[in-house]
Chimera marker file (.cmm) of the C-alpha trace (Angstrom):
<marker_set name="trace">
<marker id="1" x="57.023" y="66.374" z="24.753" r="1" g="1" b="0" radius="0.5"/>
<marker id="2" x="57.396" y="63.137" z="22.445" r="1" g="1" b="0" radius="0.5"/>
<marker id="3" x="55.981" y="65.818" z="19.422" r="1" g="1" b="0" radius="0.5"/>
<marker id="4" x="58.955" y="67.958" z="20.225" r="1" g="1" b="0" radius="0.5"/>
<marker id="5" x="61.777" y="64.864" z="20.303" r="1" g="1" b="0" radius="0.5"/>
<marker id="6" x="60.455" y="63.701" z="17.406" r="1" g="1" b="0" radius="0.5"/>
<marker id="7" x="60.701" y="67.445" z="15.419" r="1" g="1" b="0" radius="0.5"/>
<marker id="8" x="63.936" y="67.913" z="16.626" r="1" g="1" b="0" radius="0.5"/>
<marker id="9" x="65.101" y="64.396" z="15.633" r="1" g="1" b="0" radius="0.5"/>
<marker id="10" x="64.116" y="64.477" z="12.568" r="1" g="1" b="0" radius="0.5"/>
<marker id="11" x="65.477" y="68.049" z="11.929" r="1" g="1" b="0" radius="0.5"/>
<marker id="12" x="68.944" y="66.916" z="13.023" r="1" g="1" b="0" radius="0.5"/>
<marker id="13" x="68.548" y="63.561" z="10.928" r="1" g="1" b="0" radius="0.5"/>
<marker id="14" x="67.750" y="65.848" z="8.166" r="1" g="1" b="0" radius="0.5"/>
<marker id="15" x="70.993" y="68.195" z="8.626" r="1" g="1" b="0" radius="0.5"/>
<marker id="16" x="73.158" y="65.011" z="8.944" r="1" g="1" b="0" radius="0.5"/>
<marker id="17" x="71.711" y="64.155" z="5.581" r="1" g="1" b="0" radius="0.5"/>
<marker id="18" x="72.586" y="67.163" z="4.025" r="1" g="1" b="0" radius="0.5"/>
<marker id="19" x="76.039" y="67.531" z="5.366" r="1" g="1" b="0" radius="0.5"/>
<marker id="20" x="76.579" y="64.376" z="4.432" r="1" g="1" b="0" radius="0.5"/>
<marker id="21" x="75.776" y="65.172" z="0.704" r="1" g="1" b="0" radius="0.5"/>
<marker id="22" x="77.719" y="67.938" z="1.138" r="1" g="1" b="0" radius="0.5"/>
<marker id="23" x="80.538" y="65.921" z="1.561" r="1" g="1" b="0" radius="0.5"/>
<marker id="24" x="79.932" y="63.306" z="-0.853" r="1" g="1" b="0" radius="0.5"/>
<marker id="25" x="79.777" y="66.458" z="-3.656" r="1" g="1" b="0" radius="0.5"/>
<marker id="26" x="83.253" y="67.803" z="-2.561" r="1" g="1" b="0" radius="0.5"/>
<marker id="27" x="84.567" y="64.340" z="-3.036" r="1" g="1" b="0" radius="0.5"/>
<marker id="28" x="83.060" y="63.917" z="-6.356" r="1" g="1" b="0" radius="0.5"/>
<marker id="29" x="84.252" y="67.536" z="-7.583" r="1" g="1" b="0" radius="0.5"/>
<marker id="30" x="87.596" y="67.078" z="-6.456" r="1" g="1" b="0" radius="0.5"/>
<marker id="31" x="88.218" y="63.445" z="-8.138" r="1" g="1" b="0" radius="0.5"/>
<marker id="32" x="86.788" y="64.936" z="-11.595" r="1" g="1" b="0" radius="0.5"/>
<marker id="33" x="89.546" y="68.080" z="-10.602" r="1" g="1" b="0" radius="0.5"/>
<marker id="34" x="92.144" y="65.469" z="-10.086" r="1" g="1" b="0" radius="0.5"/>
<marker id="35" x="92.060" y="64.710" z="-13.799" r="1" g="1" b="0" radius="0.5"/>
<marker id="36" x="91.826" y="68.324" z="-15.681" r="1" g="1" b="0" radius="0.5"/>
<marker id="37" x="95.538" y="67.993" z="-16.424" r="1" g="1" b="0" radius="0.5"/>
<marker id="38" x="95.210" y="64.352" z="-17.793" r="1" g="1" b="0" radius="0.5"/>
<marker id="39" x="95.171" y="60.747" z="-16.886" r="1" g="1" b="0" radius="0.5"/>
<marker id="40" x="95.452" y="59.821" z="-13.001" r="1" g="1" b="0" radius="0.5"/>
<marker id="41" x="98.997" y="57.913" z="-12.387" r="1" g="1" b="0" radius="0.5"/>
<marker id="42" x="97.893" y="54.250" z="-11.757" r="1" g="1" b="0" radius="0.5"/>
<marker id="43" x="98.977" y="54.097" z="-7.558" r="1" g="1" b="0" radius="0.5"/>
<marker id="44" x="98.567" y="57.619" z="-7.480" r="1" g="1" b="0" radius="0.5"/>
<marker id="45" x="95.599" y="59.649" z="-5.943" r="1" g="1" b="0" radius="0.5"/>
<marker id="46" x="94.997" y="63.467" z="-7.128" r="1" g="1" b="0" radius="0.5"/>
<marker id="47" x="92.392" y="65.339" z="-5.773" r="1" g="1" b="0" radius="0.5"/>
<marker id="48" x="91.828" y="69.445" z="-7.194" r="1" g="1" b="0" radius="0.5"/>
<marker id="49" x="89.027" y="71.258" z="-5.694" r="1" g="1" b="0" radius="0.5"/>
<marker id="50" x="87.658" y="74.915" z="-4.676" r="1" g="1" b="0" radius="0.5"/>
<marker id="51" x="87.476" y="74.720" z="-0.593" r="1" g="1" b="0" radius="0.5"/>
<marker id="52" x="85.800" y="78.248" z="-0.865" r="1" g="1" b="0" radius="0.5"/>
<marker id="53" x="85.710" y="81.445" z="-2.925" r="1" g="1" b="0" radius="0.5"/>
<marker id="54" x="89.328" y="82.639" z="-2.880" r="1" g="1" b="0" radius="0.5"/>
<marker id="55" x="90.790" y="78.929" z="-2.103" r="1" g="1" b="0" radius="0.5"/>
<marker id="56" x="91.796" y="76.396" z="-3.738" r="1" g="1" b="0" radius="0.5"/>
<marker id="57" x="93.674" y="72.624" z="-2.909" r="1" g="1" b="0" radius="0.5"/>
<marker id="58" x="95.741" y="70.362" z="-4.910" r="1" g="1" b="0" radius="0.5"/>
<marker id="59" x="96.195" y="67.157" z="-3.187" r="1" g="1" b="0" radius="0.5"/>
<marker id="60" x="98.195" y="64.246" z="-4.424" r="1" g="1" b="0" radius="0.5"/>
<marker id="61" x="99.128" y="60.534" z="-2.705" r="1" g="1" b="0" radius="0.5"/>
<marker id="62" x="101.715" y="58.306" z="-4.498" r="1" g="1" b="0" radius="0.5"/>
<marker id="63" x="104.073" y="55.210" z="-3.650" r="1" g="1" b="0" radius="0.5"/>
<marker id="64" x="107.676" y="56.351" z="-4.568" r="1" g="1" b="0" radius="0.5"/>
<marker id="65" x="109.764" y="53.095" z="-6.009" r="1" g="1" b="0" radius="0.5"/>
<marker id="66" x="111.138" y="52.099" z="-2.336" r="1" g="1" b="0" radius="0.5"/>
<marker id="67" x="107.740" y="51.898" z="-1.549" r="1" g="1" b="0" radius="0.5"/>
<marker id="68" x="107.339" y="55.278" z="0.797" r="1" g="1" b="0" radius="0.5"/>
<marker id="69" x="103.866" y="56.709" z="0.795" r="1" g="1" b="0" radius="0.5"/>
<marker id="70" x="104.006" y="60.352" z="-0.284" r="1" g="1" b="0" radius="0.5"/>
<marker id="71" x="101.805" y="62.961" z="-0.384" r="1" g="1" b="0" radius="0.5"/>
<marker id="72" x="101.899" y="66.984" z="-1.521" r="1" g="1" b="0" radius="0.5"/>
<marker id="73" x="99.117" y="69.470" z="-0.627" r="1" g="1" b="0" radius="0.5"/>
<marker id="74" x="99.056" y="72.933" z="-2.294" r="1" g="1" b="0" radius="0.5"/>
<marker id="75" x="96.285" y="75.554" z="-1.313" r="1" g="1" b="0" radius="0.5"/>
<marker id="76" x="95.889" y="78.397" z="-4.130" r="1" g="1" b="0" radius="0.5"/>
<marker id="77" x="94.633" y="81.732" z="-2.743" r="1" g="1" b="0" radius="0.5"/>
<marker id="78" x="93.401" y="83.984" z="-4.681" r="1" g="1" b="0" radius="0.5"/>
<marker id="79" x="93.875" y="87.772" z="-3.702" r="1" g="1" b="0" radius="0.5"/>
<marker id="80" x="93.263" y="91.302" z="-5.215" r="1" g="1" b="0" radius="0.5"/>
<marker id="81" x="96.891" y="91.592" z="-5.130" r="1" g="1" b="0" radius="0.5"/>
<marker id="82" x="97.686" y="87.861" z="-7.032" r="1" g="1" b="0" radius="0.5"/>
<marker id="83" x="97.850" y="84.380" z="-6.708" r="1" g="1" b="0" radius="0.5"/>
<marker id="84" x="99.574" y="82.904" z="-3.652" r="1" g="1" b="0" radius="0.5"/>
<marker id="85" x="100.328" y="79.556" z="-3.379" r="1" g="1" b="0" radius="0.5"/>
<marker id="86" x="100.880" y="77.573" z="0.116" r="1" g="1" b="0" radius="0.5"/>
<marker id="87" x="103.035" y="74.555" z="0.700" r="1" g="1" b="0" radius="0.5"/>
<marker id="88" x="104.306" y="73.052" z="3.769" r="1" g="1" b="0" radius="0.5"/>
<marker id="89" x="103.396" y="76.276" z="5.325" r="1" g="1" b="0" radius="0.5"/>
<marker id="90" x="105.092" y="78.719" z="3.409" r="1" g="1" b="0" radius="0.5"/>
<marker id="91" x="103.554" y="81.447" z="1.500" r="1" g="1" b="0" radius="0.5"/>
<marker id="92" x="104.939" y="82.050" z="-2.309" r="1" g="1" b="0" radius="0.5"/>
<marker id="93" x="103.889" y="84.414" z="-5.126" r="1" g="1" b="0" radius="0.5"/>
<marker id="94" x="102.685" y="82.070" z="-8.226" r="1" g="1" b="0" radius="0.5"/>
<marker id="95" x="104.466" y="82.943" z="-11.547" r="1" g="1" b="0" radius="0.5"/>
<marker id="96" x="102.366" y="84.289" z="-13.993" r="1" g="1" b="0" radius="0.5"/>
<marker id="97" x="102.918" y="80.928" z="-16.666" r="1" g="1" b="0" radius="0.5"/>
<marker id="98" x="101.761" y="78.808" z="-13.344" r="1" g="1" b="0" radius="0.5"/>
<marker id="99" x="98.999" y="81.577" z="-12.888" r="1" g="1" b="0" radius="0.5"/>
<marker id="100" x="98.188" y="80.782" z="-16.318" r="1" g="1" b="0" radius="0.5"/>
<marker id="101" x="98.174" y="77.227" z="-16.037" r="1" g="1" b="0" radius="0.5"/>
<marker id="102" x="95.899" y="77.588" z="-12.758" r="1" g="1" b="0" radius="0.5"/>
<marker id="103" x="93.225" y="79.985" z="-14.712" r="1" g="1" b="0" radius="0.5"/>
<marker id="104" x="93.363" y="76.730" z="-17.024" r="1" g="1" b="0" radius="0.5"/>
<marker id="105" x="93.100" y="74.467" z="-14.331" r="1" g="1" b="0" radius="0.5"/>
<marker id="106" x="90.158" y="76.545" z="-12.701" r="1" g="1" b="0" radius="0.5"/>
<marker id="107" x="88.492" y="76.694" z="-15.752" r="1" g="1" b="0" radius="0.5"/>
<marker id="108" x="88.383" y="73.063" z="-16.579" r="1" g="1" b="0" radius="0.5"/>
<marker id="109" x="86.974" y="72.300" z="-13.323" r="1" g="1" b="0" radius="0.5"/>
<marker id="110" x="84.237" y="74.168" z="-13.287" r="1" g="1" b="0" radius="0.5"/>
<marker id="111" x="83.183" y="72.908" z="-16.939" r="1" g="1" b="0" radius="0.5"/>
<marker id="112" x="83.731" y="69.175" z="-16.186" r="1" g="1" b="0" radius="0.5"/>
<marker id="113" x="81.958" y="69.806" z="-12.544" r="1" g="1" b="0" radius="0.5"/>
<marker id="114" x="79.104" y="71.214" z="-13.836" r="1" g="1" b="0" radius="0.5"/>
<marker id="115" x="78.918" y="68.535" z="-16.955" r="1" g="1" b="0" radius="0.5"/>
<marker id="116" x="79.287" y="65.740" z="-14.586" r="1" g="1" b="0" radius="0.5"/>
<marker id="117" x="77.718" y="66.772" z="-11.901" r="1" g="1" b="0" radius="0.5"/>
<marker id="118" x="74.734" y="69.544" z="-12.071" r="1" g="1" b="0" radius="0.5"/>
<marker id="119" x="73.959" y="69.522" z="-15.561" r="1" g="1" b="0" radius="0.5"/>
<marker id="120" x="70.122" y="68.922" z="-15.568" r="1" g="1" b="0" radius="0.5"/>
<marker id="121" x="70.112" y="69.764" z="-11.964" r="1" g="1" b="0" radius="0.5"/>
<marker id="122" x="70.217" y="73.293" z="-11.889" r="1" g="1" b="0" radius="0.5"/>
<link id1="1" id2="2" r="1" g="1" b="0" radius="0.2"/>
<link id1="2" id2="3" r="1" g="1" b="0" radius="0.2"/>
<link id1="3" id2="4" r="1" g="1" b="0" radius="0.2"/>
<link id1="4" id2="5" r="1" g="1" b="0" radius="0.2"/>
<link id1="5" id2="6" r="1" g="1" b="0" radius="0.2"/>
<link id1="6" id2="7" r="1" g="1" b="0" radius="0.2"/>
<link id1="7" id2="8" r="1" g="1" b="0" radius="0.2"/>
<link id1="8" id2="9" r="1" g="1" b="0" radius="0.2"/>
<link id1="9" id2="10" r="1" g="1" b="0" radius="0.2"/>
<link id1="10" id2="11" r="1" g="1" b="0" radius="0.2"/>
<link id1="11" id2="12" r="1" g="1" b="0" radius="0.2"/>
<link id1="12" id2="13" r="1" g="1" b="0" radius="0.2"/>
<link id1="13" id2="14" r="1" g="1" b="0" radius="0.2"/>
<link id1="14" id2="15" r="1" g="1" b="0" radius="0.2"/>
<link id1="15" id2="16" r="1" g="1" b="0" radius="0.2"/>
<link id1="16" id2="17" r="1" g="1" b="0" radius="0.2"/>
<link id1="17" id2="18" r="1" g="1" b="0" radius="0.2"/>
<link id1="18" id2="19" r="1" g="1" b="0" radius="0.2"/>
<link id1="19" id2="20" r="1" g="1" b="0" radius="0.2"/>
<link id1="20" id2="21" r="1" g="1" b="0" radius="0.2"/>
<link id1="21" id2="22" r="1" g="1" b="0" radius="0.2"/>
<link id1="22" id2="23" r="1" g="1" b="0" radius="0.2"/>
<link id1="23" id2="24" r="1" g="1" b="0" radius="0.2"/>
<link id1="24" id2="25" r="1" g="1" b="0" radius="0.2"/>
<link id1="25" id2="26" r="1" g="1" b="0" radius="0.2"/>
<link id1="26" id2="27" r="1" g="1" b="0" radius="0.2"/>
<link id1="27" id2="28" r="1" g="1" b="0" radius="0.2"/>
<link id1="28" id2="29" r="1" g="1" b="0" radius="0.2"/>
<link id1="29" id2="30" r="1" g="1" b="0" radius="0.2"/>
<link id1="30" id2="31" r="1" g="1" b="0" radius="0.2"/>
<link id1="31" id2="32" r="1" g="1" b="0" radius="0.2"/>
<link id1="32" id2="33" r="1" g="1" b="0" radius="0.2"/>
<link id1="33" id2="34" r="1" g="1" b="0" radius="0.2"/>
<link id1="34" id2="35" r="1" g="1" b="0" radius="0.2"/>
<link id1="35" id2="36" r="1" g="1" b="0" radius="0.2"/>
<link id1="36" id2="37" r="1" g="1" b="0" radius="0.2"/>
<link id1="37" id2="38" r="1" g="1" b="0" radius="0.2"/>
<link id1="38" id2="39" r="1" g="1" b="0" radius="0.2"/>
<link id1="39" id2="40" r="1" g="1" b="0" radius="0.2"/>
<link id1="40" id2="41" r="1" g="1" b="0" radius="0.2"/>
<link id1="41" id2="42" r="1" g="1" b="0" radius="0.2"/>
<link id1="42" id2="43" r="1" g="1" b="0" radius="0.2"/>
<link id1="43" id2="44" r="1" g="1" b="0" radius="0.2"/>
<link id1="44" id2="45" r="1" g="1" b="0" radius="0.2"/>
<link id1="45" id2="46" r="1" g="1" b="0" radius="0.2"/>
<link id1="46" id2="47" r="1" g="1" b="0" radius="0.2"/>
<link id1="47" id2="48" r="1" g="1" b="0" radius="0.2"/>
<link id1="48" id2="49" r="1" g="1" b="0" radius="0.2"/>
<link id1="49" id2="50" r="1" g="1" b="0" radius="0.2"/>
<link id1="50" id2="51" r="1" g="1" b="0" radius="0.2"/>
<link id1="51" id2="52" r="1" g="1" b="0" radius="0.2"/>
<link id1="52" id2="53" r="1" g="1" b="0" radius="0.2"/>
<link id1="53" id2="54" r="1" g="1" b="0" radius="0.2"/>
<link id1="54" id2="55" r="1" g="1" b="0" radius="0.2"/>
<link id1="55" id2="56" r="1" g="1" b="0" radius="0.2"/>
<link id1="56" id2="57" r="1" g="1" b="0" radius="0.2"/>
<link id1="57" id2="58" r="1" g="1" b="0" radius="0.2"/>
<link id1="58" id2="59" r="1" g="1" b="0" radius="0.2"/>
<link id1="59" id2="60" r="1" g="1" b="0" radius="0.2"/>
<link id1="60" id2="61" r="1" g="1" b="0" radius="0.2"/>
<link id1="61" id2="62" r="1" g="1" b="0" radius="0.2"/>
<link id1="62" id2="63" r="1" g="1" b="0" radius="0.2"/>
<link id1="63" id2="64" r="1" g="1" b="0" radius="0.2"/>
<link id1="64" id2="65" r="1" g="1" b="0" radius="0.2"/>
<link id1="65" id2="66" r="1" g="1" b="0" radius="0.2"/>
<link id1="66" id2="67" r="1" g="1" b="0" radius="0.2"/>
<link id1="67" id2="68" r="1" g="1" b="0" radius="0.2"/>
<link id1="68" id2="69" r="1" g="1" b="0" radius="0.2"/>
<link id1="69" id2="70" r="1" g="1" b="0" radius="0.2"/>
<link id1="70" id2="71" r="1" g="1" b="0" radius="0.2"/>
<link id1="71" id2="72" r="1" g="1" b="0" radius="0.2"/>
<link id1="72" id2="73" r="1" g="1" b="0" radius="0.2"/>
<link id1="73" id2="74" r="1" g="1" b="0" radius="0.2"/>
<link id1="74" id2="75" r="1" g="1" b="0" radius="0.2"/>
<link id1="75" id2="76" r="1" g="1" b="0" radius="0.2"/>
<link id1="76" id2="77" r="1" g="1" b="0" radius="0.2"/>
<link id1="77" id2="78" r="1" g="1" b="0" radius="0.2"/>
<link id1="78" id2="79" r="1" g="1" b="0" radius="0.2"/>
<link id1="79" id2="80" r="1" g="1" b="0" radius="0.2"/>
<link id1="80" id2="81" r="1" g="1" b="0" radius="0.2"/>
<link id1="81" id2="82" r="1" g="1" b="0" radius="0.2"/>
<link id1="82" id2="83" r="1" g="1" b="0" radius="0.2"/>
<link id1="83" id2="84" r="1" g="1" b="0" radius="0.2"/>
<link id1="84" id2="85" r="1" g="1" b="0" radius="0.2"/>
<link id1="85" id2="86" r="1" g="1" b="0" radius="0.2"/>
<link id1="86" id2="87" r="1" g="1" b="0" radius="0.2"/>
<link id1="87" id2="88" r="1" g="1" b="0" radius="0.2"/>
<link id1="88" id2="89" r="1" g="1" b="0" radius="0.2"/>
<link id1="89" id2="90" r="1" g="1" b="0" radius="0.2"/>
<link id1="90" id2="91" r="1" g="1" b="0" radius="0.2"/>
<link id1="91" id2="92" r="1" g="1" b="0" radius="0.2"/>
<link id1="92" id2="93" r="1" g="1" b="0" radius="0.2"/>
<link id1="93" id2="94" r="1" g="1" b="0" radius="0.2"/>
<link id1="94" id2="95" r="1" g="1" b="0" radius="0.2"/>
<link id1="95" id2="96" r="1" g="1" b="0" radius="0.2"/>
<link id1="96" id2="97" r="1" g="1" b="0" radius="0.2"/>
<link id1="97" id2="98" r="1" g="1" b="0" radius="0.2"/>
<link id1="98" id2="99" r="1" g="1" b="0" radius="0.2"/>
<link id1="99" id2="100" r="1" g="1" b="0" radius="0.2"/>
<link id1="100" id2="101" r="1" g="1" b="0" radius="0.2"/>
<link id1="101" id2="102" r="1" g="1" b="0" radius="0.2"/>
<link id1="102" id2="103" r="1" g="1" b="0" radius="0.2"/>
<link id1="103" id2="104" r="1" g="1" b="0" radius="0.2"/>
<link id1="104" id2="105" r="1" g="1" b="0" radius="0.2"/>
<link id1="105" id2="106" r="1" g="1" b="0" radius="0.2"/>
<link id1="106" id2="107" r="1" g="1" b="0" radius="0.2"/>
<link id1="107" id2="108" r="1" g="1" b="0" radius="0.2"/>
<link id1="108" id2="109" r="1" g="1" b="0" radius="0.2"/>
<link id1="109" id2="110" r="1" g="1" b="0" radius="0.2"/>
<link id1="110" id2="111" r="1" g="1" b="0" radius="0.2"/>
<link id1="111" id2="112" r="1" g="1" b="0" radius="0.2"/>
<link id1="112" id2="113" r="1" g="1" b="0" radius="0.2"/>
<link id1="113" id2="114" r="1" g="1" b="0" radius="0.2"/>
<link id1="114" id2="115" r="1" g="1" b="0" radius="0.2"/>
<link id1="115" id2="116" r="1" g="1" b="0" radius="0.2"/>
<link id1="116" id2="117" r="1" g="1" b="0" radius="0.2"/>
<link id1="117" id2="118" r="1" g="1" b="0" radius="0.2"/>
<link id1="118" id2="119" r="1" g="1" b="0" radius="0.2"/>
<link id1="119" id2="120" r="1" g="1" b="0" radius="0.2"/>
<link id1="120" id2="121" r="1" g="1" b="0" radius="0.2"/>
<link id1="121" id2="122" r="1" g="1" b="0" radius="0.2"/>
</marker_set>
């Protein structure tokens, strides 16, 4: 019985641990995705990051100058049919220069991820 507790412990200790690394990645990947379109705003947080493998999220936190905290979330979807982009719940085609700016955007990440991250890891 204590054999059992003690496999099962340790099994869920272990898939704690991973989650948790899990979670520390994302957080690294989307802080290095904050900056692929420059220099982070002092006061400002930015976050960019792929959520899965048609979604994307561009999160940003600021202080405006009465001293309001603000914040602006866009998800990117990617479809067959185009790039949709979601804010404040509403559902909008992506122009193709912002479609351009995203490939851009997307492709910076993924360089800079890897670099930072998984380079002599994988």
């Amino acid at each position: 019985m204590i054999k059992k507790f003690m496999t099962n412990y340790a099994a869920q200790k272990a898939e704690e641990r991973k989650l948790e690394l899990e979670r520390q990645l994302i957080r690294h990947e989307a802080k290095i995705g904050g900056q692929v379109f420059g220099e982070v705003p002092n006061g400002h947080r930015r976050e960019f990051f792929c959520l899965d493998e048609h979604s994307w999220v561009w999160h940003e936190e600021w202080v405006d100058h009465s001293g309001n905290n603000l914040s602006m979330t866009t998800r990117y979807d990617v479809r067959p049919s185009g790039l949709i982009k979601v804010q404040n719940g509403q559902y909008r085609p992506v122009s193709d220069e912002e479609t351009k700016r995203f490939k851009i955007a997307t492709e910076r990440y993924f360089k800079r991820v890897y670099n930072e991250i998984y380079a002599g890891v994988v």
